[in-house]
C-alpha positions as a Markdown table, in Angstrom:
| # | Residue | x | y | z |
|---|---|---|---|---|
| 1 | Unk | -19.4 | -93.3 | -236.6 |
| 2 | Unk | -21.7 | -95.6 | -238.3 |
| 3 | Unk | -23.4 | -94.7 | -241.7 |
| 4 | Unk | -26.0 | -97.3 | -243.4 |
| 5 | Unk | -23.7 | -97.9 | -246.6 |
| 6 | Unk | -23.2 | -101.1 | -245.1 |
| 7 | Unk | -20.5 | -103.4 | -245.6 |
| 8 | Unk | -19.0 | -106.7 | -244.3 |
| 9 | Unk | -18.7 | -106.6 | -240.8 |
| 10 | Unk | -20.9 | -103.2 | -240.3 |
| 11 | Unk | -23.4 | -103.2 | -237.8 |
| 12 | Unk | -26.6 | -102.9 | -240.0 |
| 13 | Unk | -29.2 | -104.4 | -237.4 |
| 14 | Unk | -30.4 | -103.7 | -233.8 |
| 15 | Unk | -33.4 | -105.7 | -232.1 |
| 16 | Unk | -34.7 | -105.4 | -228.4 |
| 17 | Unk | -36.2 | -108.6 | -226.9 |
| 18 | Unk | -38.5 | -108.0 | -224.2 |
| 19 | Unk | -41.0 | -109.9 | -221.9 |
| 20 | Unk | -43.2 | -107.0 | -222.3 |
| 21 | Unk | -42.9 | -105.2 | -226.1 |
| 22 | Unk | -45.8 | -102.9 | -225.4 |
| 23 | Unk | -44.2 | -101.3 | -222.3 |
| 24 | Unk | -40.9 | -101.4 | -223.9 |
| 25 | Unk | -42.3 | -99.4 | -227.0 |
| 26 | Unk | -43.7 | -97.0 | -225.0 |
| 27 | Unk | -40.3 | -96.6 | -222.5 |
| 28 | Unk | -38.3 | -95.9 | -225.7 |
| 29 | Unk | -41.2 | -93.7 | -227.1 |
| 30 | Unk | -41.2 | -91.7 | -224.3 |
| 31 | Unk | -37.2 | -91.4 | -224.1 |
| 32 | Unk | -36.5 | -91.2 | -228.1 |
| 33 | Unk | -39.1 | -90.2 | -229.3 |
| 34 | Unk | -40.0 | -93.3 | -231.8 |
| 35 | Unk | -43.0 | -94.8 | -232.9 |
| 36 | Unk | -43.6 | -98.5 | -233.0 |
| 37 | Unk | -45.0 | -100.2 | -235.9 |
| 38 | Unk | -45.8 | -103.7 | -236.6 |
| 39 | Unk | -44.2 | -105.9 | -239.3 |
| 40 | Unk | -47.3 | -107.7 | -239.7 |
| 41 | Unk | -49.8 | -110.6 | -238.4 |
| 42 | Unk | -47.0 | -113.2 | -239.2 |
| 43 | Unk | -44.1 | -111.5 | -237.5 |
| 44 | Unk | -45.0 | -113.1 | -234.2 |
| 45 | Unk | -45.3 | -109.8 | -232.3 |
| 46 | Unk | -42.1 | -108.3 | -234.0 |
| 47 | Unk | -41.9 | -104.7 | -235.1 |
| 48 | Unk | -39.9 | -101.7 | -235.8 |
| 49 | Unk | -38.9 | -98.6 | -234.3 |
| 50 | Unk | -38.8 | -95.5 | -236.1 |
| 51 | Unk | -38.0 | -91.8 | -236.4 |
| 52 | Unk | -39.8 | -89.7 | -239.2 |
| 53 | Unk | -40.6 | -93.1 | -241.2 |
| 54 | Unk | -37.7 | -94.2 | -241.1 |
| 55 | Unk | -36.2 | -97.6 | -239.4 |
| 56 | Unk | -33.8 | -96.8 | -236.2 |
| 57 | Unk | -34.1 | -100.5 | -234.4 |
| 58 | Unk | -36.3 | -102.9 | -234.3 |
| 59 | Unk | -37.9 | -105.0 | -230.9 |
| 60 | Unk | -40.0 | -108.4 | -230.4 |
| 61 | Unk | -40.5 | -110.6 | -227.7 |
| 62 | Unk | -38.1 | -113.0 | -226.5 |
| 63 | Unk | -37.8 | -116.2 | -228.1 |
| 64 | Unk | -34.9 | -118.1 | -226.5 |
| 65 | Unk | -35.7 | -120.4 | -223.4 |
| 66 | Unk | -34.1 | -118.7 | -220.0 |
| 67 | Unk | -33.1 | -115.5 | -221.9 |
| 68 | Unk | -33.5 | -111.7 | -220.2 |
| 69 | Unk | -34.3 | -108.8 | -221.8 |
| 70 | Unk | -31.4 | -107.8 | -223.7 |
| 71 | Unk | -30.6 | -106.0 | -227.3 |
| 72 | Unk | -29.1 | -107.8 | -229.9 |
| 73 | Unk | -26.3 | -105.9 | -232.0 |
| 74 | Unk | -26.1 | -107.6 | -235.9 |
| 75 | Unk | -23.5 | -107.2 | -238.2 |
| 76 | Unk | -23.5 | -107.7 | -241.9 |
| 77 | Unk | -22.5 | -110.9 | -243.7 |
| 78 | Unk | -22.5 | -111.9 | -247.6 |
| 79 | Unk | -23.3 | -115.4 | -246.2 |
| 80 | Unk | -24.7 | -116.2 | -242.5 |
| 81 | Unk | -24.5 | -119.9 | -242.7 |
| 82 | Unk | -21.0 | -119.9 | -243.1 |
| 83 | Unk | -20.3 | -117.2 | -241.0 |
| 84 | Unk | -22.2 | -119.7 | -238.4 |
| 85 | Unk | -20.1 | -122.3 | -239.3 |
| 86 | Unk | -16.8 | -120.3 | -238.9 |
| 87 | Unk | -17.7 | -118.8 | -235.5 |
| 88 | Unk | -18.5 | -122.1 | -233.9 |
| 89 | Unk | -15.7 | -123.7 | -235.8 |
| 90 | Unk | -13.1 | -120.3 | -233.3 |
| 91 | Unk | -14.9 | -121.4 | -230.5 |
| 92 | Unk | -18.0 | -119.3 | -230.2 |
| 93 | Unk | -21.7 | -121.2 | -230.2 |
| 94 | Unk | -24.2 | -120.9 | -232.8 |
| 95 | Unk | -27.3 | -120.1 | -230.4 |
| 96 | Unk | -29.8 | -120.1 | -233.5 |
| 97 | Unk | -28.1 | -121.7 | -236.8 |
| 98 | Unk | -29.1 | -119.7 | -240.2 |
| 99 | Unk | -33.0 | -119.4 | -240.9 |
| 100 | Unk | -34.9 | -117.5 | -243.5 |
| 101 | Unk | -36.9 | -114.1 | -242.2 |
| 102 | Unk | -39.4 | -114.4 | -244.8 |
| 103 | Unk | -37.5 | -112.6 | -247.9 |
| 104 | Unk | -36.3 | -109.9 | -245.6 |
| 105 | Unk | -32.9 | -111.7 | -245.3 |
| 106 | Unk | -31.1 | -114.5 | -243.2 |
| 107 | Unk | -30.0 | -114.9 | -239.9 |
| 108 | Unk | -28.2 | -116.1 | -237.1 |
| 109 | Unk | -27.8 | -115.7 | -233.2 |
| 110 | Unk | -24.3 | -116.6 | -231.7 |
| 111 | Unk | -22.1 | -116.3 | -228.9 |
| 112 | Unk | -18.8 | -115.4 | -228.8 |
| 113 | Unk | -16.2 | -117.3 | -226.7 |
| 114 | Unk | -16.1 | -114.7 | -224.0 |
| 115 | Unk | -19.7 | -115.0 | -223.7 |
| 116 | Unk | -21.2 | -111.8 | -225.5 |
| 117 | Unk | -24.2 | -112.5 | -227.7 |
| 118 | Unk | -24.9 | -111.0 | -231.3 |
| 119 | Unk | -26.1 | -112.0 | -234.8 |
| 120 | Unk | -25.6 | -111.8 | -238.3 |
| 121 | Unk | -27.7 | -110.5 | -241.2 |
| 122 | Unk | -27.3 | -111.0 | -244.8 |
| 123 | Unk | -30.0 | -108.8 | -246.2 |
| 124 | Unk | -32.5 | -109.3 | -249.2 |
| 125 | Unk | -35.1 | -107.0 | -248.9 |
| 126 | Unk | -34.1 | -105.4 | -245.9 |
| 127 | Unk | -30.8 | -104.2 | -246.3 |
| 128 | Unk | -30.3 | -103.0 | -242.9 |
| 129 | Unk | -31.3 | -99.8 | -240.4 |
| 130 | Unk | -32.3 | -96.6 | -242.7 |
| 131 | Unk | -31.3 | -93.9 | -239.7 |
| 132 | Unk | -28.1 | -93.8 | -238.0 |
| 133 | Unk | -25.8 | -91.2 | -236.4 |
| 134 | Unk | -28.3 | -88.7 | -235.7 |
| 135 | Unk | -30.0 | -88.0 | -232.5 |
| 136 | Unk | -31.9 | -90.5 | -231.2 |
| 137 | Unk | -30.9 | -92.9 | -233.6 |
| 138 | Unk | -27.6 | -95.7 | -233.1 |
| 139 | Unk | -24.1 | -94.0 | -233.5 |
| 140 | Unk | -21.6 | -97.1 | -232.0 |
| 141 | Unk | -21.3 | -100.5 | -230.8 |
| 142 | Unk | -19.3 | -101.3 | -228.1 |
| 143 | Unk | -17.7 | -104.6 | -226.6 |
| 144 | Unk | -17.1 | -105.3 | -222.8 |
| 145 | Unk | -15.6 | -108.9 | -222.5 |
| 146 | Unk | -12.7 | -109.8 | -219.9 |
| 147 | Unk | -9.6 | -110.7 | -222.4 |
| 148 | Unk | -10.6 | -108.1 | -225.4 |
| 149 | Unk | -7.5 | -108.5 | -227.9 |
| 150 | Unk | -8.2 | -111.9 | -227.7 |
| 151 | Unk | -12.0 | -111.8 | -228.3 |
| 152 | Unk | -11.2 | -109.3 | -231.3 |
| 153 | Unk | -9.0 | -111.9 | -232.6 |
| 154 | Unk | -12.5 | -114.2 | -232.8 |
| 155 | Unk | -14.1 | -111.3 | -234.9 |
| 156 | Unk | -11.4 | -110.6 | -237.4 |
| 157 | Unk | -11.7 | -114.1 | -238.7 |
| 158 | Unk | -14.9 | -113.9 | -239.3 |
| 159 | Unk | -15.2 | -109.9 | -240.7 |
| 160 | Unk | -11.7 | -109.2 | -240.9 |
| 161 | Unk | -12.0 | -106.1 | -238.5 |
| 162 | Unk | -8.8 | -104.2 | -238.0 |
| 163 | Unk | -8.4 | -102.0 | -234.4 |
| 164 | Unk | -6.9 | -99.2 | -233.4 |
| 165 | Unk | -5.7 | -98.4 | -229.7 |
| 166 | Unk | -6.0 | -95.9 | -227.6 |
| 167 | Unk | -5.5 | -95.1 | -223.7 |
| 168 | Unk | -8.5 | -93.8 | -221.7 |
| 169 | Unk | -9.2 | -94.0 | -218.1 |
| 170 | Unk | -6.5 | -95.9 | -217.3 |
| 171 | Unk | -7.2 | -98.9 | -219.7 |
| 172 | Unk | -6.9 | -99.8 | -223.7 |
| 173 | Unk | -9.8 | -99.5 | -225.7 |
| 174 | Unk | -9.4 | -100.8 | -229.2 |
| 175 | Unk | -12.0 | -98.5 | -231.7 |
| 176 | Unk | -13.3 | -101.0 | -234.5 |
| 177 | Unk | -13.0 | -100.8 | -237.7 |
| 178 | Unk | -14.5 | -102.9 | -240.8 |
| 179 | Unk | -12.0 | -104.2 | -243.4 |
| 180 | Unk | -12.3 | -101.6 | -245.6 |
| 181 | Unk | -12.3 | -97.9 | -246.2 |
| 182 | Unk | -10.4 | -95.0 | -243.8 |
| 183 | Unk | -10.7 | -95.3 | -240.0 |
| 184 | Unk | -12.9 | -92.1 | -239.9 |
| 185 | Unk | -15.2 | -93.9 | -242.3 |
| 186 | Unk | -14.6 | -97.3 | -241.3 |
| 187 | Unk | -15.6 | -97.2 | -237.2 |
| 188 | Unk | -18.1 | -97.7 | -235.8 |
| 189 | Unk | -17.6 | -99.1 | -232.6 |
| 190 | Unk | -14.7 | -100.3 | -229.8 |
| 191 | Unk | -13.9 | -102.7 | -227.9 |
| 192 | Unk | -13.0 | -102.6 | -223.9 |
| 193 | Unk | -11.7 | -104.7 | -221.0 |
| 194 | Unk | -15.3 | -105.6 | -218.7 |
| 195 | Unk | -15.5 | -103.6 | -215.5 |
| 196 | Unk | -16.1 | -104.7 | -212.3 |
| 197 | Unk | -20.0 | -104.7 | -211.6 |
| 198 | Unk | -20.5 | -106.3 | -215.0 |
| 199 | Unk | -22.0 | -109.8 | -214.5 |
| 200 | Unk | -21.3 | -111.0 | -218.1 |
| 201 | Unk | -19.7 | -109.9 | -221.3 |
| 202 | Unk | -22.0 | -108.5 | -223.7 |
| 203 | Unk | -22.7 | -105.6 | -226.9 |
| 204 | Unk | -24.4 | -102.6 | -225.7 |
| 205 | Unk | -25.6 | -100.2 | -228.0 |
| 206 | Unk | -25.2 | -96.6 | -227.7 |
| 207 | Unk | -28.1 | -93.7 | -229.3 |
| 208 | Unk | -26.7 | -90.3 | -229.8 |
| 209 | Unk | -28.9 | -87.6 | -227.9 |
| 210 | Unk | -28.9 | -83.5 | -227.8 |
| 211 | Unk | -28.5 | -83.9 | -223.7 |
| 212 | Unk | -27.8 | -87.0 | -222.1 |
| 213 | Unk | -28.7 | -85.7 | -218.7 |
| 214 | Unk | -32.1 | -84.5 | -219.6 |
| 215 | Unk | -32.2 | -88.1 | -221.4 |
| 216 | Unk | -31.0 | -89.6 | -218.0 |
| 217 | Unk | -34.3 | -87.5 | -216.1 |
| 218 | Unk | -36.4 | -89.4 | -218.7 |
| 219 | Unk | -35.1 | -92.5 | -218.0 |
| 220 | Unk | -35.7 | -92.4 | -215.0 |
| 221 | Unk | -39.1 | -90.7 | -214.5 |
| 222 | Unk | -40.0 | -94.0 | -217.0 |
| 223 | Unk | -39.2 | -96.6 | -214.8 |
| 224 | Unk | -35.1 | -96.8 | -215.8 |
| 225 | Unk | -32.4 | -97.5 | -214.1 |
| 226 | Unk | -28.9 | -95.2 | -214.1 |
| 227 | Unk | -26.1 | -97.6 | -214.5 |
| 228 | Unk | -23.5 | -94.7 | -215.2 |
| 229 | Unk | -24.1 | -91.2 | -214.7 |
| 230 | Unk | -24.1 | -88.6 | -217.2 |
| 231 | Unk | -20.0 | -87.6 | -217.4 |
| 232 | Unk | -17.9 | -86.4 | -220.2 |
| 233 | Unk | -15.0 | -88.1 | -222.1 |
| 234 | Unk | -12.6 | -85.8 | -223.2 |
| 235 | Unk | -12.4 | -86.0 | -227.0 |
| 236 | Unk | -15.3 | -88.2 | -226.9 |
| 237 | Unk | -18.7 | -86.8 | -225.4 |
| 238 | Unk | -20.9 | -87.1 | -222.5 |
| 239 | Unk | -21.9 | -90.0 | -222.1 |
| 240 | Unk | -24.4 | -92.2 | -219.7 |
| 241 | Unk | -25.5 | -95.9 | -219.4 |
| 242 | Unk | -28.8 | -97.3 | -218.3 |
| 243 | Unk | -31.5 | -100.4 | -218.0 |
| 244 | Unk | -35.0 | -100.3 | -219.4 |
| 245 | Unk | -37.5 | -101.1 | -216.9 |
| 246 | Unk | -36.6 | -105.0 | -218.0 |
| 247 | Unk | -33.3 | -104.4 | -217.6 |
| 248 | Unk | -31.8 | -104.0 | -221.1 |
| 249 | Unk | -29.0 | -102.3 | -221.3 |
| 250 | Unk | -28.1 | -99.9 | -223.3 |
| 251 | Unk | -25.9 | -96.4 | -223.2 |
| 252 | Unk | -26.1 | -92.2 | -224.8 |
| 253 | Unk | -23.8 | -90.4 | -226.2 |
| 254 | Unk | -23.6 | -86.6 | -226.7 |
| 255 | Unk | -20.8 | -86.6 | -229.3 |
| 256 | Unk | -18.3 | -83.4 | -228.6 |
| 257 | Unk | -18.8 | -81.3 | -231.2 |
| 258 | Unk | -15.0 | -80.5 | -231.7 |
| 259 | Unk | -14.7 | -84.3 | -233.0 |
């Protein structure tokens, strides 16, 4: 599960961009828990979520012509303009190529070639999220794209991810791993073939909760949608998937506590 020792290739950012950030705060206020607070005058509306003080995700408005509401997994990088370079150079497109965020860090959006969307940090300041694998806070990443060895194959040349698989529900699923470091350590997300119903390939993020069905009532009573009903994994969890009212998606997990 993930930790905030980050490394190449970890996860170490998660945005939501919405049409309407005030209602959005308040939808994940009212099902997390967090408070919203503002990164400032000059952040263009952008802010951060957070539990106890401390930074869980972060959500702004959207800022890319004909995009949805959506949020926007980032994984680490000693260098994002090259990372940039290399992804568009293995066939993925560089949405938004490497820019400054103040002396937070640097940045930039791609796309990989089966269509999923997600970004890269290299941090200054801002090393990355400061609460992770806790309730109400993001504990894995996950990958839905149609042809997922091959996709993987994209991200190992640019974070050299290794995989491990594993037969569930009558499919593969790879579990990701960074470069580095034992595979109970080194996960922190998988990787799985994209199911019927899914209009595009894409990175949702799952937030671990106490009781994903009474998180799934909340949802709901907020103006969610159910996209997956509360059911249990074995050796994994119970587990849901939703929409935000704009249609995010995004996904709980209640981890089994044998694991």
């Amino acid at each position: 599960m993930l930790g905030t020792d980050f490394i190449t290739g970890s996860p170490d950012w998660l945005d939501l961009g919405s049409p309407d950030t005030a209602a959005a705060a308040q939808f994940y206020g009212r099902v997390f828990g967090w408070d919203f607070a503002s990164a400032g005058p000059d952040a263009g509306g952008y802010g951060f979520f957070q539990q106890d003080g401390k930074t869980v995700a972060a959500l702004g408005p959207l800022t890319e012509e004909g995009a949805s509401s959506a949020w926007t997994v980032y994984f680490q990088t000693p260098d994002a303009e090259a990372t940039a370079q290399a992804a568009e150079k293995a066939g993925g497109t560089v949405r938004a190529a490497a820019f400054d965020v103040m002396d937070a860090g640097r940045m930039a959006s791609l796309t990989d070639p089966a269509g999923a969307q997600f970004a890269v940090w290299q941090p200054n300041t801002v090393k990355g999220l400061e609460r992770t694998s806790q309730n109400d806070t993001l504990v894995w990443v996950e990958l839905h794209v149609p042809d997922p060895e091959t996709t993987l194959g994209f991200y190992q040349g640019l974070f050299g991810w290794r995989w491990q698989e594993m037969e569930s529900s009558g499919m593969t699923y790879r579990v990701l791993l960074t470069a580095e470091g034992e595979p109970q350590d080194a996960s922190f997300g998988g990787a799985a073939p994209r199911q019927e119903g899914m209009d595009k390939s894409m990175w949702v993020p799952y937030f671990m909760v106490a009781d994903a069905d009474r998180t799934s009532v909340t949802v709901q009573e907020n103006g969610g949608s159910v996209l997956l009903p509360p059911s249990d994994v074995p050796d994994v969890g119970r587990l849901a998937w939703f929409t935000d009212p704009f249609g995010a998606p995004f996904a709980v997990l209640r981890p089994d506590p044998n694991m």
